[in-house]
C-alpha positions as protocol buffer text, in pm:
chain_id: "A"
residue {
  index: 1
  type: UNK
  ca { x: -134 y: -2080 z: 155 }
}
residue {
  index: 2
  type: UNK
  ca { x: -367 y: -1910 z: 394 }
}
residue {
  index: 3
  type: UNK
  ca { x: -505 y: -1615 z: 292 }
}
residue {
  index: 4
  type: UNK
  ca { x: -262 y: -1245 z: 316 }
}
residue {
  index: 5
  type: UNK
  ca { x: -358 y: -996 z: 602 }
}
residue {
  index: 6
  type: UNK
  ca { x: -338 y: -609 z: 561 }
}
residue {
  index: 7
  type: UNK
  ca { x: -243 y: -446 z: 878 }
}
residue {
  index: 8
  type: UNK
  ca { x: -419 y: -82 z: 925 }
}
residue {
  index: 9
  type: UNK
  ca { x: -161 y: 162 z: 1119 }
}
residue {
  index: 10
  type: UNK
  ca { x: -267 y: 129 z: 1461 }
}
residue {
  index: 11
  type: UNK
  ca { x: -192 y: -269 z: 1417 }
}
residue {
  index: 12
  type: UNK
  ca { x: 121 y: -214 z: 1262 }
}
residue {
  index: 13
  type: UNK
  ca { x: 269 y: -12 z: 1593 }
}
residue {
  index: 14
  type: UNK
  ca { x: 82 y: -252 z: 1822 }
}
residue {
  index: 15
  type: UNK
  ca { x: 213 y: -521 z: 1675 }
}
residue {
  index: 16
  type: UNK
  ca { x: 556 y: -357 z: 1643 }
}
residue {
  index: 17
  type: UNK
  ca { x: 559 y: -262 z: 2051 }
}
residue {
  index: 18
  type: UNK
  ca { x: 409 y: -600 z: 2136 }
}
residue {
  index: 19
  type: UNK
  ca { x: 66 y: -496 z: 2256 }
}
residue {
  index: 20
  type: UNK
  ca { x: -165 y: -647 z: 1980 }
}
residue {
  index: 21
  type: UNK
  ca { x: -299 y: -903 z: 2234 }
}
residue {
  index: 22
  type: UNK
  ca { x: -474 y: -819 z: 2558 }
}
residue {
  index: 23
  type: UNK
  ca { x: -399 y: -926 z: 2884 }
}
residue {
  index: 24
  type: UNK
  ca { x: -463 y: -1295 z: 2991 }
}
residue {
  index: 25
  type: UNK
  ca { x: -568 y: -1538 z: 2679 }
}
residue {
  index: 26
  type: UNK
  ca { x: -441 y: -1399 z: 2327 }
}
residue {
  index: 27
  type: UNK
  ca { x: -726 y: -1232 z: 2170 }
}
residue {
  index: 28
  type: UNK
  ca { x: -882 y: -1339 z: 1785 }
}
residue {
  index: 29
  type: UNK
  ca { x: -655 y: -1041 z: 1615 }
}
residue {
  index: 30
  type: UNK
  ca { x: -350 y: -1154 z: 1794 }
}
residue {
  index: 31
  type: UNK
  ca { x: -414 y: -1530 z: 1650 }
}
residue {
  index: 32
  type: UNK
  ca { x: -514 y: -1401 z: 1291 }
}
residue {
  index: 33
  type: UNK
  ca { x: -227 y: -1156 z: 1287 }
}
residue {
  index: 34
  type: UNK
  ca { x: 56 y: -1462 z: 1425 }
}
residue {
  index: 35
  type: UNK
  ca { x: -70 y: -1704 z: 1206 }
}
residue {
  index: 36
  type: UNK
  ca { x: -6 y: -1489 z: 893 }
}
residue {
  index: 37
  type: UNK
  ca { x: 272 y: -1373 z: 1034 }
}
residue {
  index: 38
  type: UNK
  ca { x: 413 y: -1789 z: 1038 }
}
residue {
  index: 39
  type: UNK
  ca { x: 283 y: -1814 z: 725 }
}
residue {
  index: 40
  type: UNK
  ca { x: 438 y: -1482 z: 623 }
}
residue {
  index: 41
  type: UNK
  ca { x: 128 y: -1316 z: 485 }
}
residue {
  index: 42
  type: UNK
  ca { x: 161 y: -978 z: 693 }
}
residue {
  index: 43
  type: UNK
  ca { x: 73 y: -736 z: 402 }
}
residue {
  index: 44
  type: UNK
  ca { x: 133 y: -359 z: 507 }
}
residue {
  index: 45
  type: UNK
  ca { x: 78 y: -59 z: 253 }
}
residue {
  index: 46
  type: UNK
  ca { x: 299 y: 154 z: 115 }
}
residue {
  index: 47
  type: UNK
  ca { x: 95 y: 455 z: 231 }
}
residue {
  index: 48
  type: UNK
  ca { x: 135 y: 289 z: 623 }
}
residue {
  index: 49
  type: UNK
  ca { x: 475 y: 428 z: 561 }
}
residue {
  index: 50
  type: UNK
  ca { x: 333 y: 766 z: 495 }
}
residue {
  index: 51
  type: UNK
  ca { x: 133 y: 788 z: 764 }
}
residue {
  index: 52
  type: UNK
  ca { x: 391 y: 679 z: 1052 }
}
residue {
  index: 53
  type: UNK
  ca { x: 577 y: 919 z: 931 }
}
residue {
  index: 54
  type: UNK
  ca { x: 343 y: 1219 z: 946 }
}
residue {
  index: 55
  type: UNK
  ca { x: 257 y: 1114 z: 1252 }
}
residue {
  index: 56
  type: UNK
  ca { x: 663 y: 1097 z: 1383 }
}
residue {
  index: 57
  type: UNK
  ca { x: 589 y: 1492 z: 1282 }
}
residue {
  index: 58
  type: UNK
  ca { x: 359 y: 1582 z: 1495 }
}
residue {
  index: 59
  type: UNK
  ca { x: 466 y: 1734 z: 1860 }
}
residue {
  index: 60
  type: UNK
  ca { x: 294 y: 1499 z: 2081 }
}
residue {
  index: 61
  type: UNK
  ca { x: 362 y: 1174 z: 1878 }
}
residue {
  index: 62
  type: UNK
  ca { x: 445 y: 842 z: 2015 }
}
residue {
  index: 63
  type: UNK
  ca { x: 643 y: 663 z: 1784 }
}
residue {
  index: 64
  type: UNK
  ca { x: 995 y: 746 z: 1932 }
}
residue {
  index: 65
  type: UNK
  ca { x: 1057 y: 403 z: 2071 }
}
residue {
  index: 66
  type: UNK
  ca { x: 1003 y: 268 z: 1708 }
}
residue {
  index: 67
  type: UNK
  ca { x: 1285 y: 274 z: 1462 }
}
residue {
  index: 68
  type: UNK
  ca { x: 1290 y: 514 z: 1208 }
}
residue {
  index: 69
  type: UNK
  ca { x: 1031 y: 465 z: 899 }
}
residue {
  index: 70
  type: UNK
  ca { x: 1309 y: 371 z: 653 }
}
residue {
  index: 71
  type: UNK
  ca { x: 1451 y: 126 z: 909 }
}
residue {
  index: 72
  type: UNK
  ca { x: 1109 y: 29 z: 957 }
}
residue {
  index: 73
  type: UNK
  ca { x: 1069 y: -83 z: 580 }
}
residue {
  index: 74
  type: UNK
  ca { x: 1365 y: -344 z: 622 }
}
residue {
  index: 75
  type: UNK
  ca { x: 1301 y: -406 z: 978 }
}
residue {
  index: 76
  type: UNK
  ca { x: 979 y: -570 z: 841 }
}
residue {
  index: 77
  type: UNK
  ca { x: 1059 y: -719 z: 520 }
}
residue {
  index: 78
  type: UNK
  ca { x: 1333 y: -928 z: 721 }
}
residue {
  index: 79
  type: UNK
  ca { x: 1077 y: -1050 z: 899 }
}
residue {
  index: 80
  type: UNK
  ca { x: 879 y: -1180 z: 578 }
}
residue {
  index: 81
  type: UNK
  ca { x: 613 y: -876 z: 578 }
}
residue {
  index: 82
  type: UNK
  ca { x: 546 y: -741 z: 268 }
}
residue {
  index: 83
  type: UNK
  ca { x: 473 y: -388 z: 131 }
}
residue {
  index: 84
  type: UNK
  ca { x: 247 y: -323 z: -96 }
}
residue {
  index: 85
  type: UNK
  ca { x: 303 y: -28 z: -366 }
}
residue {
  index: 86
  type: UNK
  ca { x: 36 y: 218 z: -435 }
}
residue {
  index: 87
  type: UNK
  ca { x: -33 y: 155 z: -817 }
}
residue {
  index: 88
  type: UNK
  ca { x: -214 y: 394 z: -1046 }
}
residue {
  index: 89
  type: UNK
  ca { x: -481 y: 139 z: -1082 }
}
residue {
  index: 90
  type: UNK
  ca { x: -485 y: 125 z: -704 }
}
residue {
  index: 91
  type: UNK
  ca { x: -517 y: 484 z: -662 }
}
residue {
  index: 92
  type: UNK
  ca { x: -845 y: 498 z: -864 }
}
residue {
  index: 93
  type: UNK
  ca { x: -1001 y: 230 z: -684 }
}
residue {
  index: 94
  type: UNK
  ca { x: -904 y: 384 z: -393 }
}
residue {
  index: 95
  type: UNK
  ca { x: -1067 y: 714 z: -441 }
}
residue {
  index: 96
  type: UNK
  ca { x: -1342 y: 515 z: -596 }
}
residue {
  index: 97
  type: UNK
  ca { x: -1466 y: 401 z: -237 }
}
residue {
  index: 98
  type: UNK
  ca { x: -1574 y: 749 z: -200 }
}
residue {
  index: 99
  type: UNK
  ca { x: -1855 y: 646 z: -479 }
}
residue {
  index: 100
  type: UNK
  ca { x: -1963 y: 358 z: -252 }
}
residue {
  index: 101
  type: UNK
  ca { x: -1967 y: 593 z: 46 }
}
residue {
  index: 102
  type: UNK
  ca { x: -1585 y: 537 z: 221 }
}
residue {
  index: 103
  type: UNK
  ca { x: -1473 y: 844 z: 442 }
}
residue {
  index: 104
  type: UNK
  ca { x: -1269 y: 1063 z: 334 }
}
residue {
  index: 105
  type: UNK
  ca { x: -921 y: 971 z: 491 }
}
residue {
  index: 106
  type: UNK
  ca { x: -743 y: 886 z: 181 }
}
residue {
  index: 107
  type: UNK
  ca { x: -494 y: 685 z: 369 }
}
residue {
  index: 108
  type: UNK
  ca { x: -782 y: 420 z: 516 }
}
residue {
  index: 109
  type: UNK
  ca { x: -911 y: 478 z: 141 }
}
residue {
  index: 110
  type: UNK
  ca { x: -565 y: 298 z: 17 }
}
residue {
  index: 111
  type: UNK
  ca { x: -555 y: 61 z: 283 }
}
residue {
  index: 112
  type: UNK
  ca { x: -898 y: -86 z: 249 }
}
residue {
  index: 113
  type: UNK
  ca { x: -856 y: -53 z: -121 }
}
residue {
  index: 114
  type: UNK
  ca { x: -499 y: -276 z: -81 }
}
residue {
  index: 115
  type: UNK
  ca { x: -705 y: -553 z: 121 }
}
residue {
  index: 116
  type: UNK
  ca { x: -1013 y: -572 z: -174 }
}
residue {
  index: 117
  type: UNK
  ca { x: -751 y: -612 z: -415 }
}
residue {
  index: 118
  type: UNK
  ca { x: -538 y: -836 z: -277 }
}
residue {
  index: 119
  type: UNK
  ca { x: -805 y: -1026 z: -160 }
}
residue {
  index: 120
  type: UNK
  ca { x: -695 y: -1025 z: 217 }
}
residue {
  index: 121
  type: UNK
  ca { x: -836 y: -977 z: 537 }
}
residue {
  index: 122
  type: UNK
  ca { x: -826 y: -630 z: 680 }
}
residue {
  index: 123
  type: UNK
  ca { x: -707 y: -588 z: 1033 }
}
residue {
  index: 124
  type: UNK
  ca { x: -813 y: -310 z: 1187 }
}
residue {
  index: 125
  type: UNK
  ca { x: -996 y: -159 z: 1471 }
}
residue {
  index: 126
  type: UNK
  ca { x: -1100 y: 187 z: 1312 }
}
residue {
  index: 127
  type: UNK
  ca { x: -1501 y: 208 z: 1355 }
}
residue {
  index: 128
  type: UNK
  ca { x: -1566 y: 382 z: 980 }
}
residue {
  index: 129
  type: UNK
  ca { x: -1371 y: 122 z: 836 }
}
residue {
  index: 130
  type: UNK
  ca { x: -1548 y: -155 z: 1004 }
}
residue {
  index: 131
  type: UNK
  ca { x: -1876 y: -22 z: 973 }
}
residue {
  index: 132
  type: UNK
  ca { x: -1826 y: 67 z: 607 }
}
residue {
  index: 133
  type: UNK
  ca { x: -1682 y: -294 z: 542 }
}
residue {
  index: 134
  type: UNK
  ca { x: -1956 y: -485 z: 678 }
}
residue {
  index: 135
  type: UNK
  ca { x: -2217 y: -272 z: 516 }
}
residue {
  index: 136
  type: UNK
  ca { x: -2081 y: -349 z: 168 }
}
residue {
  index: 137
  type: UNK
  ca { x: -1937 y: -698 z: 283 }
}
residue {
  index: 138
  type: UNK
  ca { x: -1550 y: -656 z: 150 }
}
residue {
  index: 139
  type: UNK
  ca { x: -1305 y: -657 z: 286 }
}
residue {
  index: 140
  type: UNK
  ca { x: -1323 y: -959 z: 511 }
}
residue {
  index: 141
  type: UNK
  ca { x: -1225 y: -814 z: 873 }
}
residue {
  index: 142
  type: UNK
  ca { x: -1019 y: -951 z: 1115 }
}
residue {
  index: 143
  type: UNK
  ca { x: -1223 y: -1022 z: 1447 }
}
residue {
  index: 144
  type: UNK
  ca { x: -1171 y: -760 z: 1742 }
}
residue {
  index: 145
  type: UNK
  ca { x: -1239 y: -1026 z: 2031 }
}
């Protein structure tokens, strides 16, 4: 089996709404992301959930045309995406990037940490993340062509 893919949360909704890939040919992400997605590798973590949420609370969000975050859960577990739990042991490492100079945001703190230790690629078009992850080579990142 190919290797898993860890969706950050901005991939998640596009790929929810159907705007992963850009207009005319389908773009590197939109490849990587379909071809886990047939080999059902789509890895999303537990604290995606979290954030989606907290972002459905804020005034100007725009989320409403998703379904709601617990529907969410099953809507993508029927389609072969798993979640991944936040562990203790995943917790540490995850505040642990801090020690190898990760941003703050502890939820792209438990995201990157779910991709190093599940071994995945990372897809994800935040600039700290990227920049930290090719500075310290891990995780692998999905291209952005």
């Amino acid at each position: 089996m190919k290797r898993s893919v860890v969706l950050d949360t901005h991939i998640l909704i596009a790929y929810l709404r159907g705007t992963l890939g850009g207009v005319g040919k389908p773009s590197s992400l939109l490849r990587v992301v379909t071809s886990a997605e047939a080999d059902r590798g789509l890895l999303v973590s537990a604290a995606t959930f979290w954030e989606i949420e907290l972002i459905r609370r804020h005034p100007r969000n725009d989320l409403r045309a998703l379904p709601a975050t617990d529907d969410l859960v099953w809507l993508l577990r029927s389609k072969g995406v798993a979640t991944a739990p936040i562990t203790p042991e995943l917790a540490v490492r995850a505040v642990r990037l801090l020690d190898e100079g990760f941003h703050k945001d502890p939820m792209d703190q438990f995201i990157t940490a779910t991709a190093i230790k599940e071994g995945s690629i990372l897809a994800t078009r935040d600039r700290a993340i990227r920049r930290w992850a090719e500075e310290n080579g891990k995780p692998e990142l999905a291209p952005m062509d």
